[in-house]
DOMI-33200 format. One record per residue: x, y, z of N, C-alpha, C, CB in turn; residue in three letters; residue number from 1. Coordinates in Angstrom, 2 decimals, padded with zeros to 5 digits. Glycine has a CB too. Layout:
N
TORGU       n_x       n_y       n_z      ca_x      ca_y      ca_z       c_x       c_y       c_z      cb_x      cb_y      cb_z   residuo   num
TORGU         X         Y         Z         X         Y         Z         X         Y         Z         X         Y         Z       ala   NUM
...
***
This chain:
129
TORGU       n_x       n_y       n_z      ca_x      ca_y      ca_z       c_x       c_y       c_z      cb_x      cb_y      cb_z   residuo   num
TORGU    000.85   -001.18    000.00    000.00    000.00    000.00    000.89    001.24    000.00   -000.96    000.00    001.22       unk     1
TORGU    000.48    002.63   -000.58    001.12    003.54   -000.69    000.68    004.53    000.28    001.15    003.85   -001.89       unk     2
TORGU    001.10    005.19    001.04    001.23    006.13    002.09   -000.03    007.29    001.23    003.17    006.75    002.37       unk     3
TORGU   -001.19    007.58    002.17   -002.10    008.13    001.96   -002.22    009.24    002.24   -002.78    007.67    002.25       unk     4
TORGU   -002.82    010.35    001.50   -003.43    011.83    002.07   -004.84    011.54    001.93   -002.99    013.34    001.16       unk     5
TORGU   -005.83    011.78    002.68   -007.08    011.70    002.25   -007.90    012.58    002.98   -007.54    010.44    002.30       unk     6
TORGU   -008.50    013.87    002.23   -009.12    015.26    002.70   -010.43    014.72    002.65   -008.88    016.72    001.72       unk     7
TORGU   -011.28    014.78    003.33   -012.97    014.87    003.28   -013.29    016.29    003.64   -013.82    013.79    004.45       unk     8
TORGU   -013.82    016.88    002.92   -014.73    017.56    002.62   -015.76    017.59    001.96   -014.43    018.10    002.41       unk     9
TORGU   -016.55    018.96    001.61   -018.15    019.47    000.90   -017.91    020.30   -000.06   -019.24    020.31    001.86       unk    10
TORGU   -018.46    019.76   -000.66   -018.89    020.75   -001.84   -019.60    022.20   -001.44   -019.97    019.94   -002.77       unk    11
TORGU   -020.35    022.12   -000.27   -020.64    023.42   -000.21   -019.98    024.55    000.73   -021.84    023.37    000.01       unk    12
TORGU   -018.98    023.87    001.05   -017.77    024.41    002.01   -017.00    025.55    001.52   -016.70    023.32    002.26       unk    13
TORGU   -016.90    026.63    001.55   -016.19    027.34    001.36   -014.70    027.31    001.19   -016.50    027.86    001.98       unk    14
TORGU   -014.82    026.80    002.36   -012.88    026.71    002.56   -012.67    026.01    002.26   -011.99    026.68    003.63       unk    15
TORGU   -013.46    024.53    001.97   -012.56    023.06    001.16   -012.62    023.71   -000.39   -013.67    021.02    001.25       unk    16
TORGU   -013.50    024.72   -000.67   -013.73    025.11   -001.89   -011.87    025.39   -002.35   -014.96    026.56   -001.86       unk    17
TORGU   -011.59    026.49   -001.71   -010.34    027.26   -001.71   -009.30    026.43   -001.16   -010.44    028.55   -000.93       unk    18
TORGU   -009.17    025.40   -000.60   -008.40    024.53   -000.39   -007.89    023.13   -001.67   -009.05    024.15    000.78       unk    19
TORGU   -008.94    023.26   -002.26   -008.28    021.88   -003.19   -007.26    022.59   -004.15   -009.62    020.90   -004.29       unk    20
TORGU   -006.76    023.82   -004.26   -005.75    024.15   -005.07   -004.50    023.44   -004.55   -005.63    025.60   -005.16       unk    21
TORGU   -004.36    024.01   -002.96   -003.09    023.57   -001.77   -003.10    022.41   -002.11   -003.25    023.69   -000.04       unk    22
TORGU   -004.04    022.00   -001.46   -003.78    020.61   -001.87   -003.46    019.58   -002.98   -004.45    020.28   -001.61       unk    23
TORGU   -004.11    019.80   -004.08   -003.15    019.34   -005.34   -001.62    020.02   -005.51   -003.99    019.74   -006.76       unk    24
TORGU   -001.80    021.37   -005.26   -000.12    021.58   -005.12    000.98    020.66   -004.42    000.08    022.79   -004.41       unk    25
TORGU    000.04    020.80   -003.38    000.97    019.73   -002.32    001.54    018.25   -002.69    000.05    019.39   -001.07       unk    26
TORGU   -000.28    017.85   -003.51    000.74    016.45   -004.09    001.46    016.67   -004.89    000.21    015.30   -004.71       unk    27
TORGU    001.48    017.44   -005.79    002.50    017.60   -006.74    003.70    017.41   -006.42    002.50    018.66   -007.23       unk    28
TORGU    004.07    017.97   -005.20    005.39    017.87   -004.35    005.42    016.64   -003.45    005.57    019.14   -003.40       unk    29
TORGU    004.95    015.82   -003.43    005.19    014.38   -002.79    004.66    013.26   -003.52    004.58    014.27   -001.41       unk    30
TORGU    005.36    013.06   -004.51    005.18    011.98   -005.61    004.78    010.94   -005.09    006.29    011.61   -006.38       unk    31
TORGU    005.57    010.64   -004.18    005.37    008.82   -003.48    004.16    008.85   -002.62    006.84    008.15   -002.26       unk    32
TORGU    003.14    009.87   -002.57    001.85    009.64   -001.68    000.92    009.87   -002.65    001.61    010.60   -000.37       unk    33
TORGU   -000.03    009.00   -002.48   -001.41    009.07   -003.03   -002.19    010.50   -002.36   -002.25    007.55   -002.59       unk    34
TORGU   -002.77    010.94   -003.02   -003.37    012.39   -002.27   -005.08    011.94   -003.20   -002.21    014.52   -002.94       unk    35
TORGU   -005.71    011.85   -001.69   -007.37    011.90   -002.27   -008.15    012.53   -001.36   -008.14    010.44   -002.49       unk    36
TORGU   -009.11    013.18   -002.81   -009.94    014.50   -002.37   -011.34    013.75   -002.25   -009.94    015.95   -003.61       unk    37
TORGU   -011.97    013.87   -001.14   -013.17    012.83   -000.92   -014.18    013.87   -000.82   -013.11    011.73    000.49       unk    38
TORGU   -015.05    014.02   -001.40   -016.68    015.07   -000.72   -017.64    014.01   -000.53   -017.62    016.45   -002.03       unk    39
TORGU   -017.73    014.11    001.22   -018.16    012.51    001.50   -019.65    012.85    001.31   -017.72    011.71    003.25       unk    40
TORGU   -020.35    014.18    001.02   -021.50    013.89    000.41   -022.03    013.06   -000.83   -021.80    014.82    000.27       unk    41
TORGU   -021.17    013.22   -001.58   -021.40    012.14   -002.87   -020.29    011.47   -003.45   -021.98    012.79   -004.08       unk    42
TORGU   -019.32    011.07   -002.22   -018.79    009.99   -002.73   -019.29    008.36   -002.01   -017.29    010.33   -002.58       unk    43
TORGU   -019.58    007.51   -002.73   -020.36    006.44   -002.64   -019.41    005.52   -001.70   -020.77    005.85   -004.10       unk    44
TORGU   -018.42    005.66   -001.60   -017.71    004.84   -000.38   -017.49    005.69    001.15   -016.08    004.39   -000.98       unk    45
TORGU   -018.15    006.78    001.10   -018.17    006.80    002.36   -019.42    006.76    002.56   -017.54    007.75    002.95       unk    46
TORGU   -018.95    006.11    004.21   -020.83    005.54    004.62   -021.24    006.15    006.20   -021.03    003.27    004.79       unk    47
TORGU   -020.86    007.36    006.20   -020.66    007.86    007.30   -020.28    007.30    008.59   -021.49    008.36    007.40       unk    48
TORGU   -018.87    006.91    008.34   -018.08    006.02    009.40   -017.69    007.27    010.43   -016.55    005.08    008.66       unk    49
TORGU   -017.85    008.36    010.41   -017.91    009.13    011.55   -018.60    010.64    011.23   -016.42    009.21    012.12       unk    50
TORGU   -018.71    011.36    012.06   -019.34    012.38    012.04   -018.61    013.33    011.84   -019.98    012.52    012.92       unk    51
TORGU   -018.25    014.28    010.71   -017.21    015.25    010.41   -017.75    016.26    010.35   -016.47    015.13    009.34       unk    52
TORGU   -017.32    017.47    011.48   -017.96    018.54    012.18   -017.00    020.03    011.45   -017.79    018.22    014.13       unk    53
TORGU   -015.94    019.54    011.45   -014.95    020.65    010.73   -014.45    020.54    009.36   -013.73    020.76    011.46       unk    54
TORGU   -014.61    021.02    008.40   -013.67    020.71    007.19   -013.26    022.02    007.32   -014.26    020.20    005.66       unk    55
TORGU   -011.47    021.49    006.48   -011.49    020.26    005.93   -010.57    019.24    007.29   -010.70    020.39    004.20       unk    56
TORGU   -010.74    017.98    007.13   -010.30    017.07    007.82   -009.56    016.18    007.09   -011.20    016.54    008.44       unk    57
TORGU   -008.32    015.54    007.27   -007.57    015.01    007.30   -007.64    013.51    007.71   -007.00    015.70    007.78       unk    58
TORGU   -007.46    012.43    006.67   -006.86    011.22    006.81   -005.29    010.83    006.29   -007.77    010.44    006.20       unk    59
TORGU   -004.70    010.97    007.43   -003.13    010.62    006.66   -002.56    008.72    007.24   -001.56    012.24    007.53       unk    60
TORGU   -002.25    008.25    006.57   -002.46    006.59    006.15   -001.00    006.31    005.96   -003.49    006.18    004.58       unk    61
TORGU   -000.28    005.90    006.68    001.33    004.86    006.48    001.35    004.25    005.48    001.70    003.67    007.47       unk    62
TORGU    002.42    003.60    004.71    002.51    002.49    003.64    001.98    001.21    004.48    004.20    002.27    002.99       unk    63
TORGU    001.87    000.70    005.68    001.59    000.19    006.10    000.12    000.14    006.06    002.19    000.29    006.79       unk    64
TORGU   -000.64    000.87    006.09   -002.16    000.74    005.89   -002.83    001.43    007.53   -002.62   -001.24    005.56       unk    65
TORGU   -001.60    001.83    008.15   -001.90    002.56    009.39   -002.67    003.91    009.56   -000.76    002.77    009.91       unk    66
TORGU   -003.64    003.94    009.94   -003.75    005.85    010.23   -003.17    006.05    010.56   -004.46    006.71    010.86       unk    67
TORGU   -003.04    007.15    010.50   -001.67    007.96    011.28   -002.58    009.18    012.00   -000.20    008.75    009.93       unk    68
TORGU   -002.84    009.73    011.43   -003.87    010.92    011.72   -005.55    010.90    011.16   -003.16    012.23    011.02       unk    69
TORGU   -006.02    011.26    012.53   -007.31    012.07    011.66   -007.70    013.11    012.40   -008.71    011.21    011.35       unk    70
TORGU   -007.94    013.99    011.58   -008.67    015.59    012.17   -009.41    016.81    011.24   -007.40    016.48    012.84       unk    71
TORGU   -009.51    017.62    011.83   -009.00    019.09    011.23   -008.08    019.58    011.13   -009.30    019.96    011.59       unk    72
TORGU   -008.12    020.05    009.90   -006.70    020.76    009.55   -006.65    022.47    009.03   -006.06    019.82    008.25       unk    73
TORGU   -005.59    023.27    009.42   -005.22    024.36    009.14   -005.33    024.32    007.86   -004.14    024.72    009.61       unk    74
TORGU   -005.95    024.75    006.51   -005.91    024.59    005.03   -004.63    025.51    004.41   -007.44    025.09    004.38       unk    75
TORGU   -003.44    024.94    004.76   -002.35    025.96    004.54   -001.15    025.05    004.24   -002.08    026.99    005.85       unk    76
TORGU   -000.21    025.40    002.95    001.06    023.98    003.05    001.78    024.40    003.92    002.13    023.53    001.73       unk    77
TORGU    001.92    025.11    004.64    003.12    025.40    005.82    002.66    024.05    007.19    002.88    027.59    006.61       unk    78
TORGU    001.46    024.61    007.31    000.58    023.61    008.07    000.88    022.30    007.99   -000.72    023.67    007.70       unk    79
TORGU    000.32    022.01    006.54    000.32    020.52    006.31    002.23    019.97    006.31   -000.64    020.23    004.52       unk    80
TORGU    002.68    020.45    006.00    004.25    020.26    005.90    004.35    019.60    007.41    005.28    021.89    005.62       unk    81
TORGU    004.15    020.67    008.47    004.25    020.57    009.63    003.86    019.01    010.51    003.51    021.67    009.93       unk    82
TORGU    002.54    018.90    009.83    001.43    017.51    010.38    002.24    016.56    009.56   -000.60    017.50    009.87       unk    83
TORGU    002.96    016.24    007.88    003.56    015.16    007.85    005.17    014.88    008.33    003.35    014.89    006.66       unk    84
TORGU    005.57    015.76    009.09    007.01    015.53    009.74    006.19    015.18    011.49    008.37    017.36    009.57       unk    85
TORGU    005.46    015.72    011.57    004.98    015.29    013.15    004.52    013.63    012.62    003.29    016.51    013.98       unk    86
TORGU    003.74    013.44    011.88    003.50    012.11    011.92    004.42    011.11    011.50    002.51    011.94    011.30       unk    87
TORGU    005.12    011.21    010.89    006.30    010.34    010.91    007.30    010.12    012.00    006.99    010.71    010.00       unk    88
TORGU    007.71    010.65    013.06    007.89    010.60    014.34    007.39    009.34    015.23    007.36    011.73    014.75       unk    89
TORGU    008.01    008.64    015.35    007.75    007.63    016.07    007.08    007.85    016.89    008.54    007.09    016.47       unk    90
TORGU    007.10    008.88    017.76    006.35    009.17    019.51    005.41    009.64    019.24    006.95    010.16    020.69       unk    91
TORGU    004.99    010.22    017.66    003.13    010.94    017.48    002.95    010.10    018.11    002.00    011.11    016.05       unk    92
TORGU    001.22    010.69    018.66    000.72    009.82    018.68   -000.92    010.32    019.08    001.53    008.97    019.45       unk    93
TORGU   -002.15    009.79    017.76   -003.02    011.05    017.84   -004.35    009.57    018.03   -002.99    012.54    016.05       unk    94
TORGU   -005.59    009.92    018.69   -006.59    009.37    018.51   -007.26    008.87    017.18   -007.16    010.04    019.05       unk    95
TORGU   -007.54    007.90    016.91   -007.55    007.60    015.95   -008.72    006.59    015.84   -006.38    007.33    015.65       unk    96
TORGU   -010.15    006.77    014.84   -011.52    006.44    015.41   -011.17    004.88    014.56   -013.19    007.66    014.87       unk    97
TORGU   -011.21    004.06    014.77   -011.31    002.54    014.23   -012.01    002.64    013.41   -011.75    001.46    014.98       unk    98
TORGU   -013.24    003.26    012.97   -014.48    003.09    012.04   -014.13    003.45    010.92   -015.68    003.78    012.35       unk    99
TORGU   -013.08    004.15    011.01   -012.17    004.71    009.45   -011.72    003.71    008.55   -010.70    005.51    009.73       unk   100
TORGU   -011.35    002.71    008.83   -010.08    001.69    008.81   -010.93    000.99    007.31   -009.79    000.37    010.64       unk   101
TORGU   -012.44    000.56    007.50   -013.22   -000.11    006.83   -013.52    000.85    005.36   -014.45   -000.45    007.80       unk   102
TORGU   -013.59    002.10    005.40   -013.72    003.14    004.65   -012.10    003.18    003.75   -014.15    004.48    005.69       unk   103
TORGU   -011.31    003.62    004.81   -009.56    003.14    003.88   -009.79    001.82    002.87   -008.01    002.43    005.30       unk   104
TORGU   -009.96    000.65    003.74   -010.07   -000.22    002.86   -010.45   -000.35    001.47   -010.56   -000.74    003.30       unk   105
TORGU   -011.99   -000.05    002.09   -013.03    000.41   -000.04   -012.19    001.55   -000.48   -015.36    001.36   -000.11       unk   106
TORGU   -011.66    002.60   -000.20   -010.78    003.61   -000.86   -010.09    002.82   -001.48   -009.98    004.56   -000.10       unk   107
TORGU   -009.39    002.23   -000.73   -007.90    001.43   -001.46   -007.95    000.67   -002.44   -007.15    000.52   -000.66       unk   108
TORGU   -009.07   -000.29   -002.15   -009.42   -001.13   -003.21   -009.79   -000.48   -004.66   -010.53   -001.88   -002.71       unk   109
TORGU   -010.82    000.61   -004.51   -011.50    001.29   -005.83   -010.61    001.79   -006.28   -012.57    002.27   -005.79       unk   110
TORGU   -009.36    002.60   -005.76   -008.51    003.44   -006.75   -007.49    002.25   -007.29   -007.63    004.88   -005.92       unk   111
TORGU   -006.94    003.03   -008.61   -006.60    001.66   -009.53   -005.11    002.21   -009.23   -007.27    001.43   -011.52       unk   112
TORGU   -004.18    001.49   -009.83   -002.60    001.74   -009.59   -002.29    003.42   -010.11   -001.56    000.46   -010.66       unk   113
TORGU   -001.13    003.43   -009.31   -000.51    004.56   -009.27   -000.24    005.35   -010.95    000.82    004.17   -008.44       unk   114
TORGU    000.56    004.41   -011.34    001.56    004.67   -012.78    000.08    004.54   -014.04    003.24    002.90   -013.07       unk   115
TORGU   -001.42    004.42   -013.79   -002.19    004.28   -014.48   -002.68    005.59   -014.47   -002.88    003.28   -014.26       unk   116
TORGU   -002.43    005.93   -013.43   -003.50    007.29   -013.41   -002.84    008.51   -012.57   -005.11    006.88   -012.56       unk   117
TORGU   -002.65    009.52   -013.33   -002.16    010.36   -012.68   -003.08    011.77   -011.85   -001.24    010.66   -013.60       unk   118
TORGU   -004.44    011.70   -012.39   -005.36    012.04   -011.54   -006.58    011.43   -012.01   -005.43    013.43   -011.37       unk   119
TORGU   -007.79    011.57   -011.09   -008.78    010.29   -011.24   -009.70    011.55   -010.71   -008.56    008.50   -010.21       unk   120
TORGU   -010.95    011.15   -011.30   -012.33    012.26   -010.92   -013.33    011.30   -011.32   -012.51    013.96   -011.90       unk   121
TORGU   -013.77    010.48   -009.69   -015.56    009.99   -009.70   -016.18    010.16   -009.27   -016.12    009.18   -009.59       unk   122
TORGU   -017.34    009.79   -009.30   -018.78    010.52   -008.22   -018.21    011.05   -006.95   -020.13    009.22   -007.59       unk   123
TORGU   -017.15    012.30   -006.48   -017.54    013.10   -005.60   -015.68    012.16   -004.69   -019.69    012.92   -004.94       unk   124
TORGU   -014.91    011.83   -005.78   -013.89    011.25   -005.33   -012.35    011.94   -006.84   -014.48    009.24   -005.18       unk   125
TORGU   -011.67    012.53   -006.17   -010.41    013.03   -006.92   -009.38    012.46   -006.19   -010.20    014.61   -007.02       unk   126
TORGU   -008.07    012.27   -007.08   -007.03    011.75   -006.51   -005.95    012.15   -007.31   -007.13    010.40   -006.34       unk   127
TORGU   -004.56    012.34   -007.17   -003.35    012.67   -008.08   -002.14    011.97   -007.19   -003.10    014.51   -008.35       unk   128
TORGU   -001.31    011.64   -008.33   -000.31    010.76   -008.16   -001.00    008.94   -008.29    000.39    011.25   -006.59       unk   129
***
């Protein structure tokens, strides 16, 4: 498995609005991570495995298939820079809801290999790299 970014947000969000630029920038600059843009209103694999009160929020995922993080996030690359050197740190160490894990899974499975697709746009699901 390849080390994950995965943003949930809305479409009618303002700030995830103005945020998916950063964020594709961002993958641009970290080749070796999958970066996916989820609007868990109409994307069909999420099944409301938790209740997301702030966007945008953050799923960041190990090669291992580990969460690493989940939250809210500052919509800023200084920010995000910050959250993937803290999570790589052995001693992070952040709450992390189990109910996610089943949702990663169907993510993982539906998106197709890396070197096939260099960005992907489906019902209410984007991805690059």
């Amino acid at each position: 498995m390849q080390s994950m970014v995965i943003c949930l947000c809305a479409n009618w969000c303002g700030l995830c609005r103005d945020f998916i630029n950063t964020f594709r920038q961002l993958a641009l600059t970290r080749p070796t991570m999958r970066f996916v843009w989820v609007d868990i209103e109409d994307c069909e694999l999420w099944q409301d495995e938790e209740d997301i009160e702030t966007f945008p929020s953050l799923c960041i995922v190990n090669e291992t298939g580990k969460l690493r993080f989940f939250g809210p996030v500052q919509p800023s690359v200084n920010a995000l820079n910050r959250l993937f050197l803290e999570v790589n740190d052995p001693l992070f160490h952040a709450p992390i809801p189990s109910t996610l894990n089943e949702f990663i899974l169907r993510l993982n499975t539906q998106l197709p290999p890396i070197s096939t697709n260099p960005a992907l746009s489906i019902n209410g699901l984007l991805s690059w790299n």
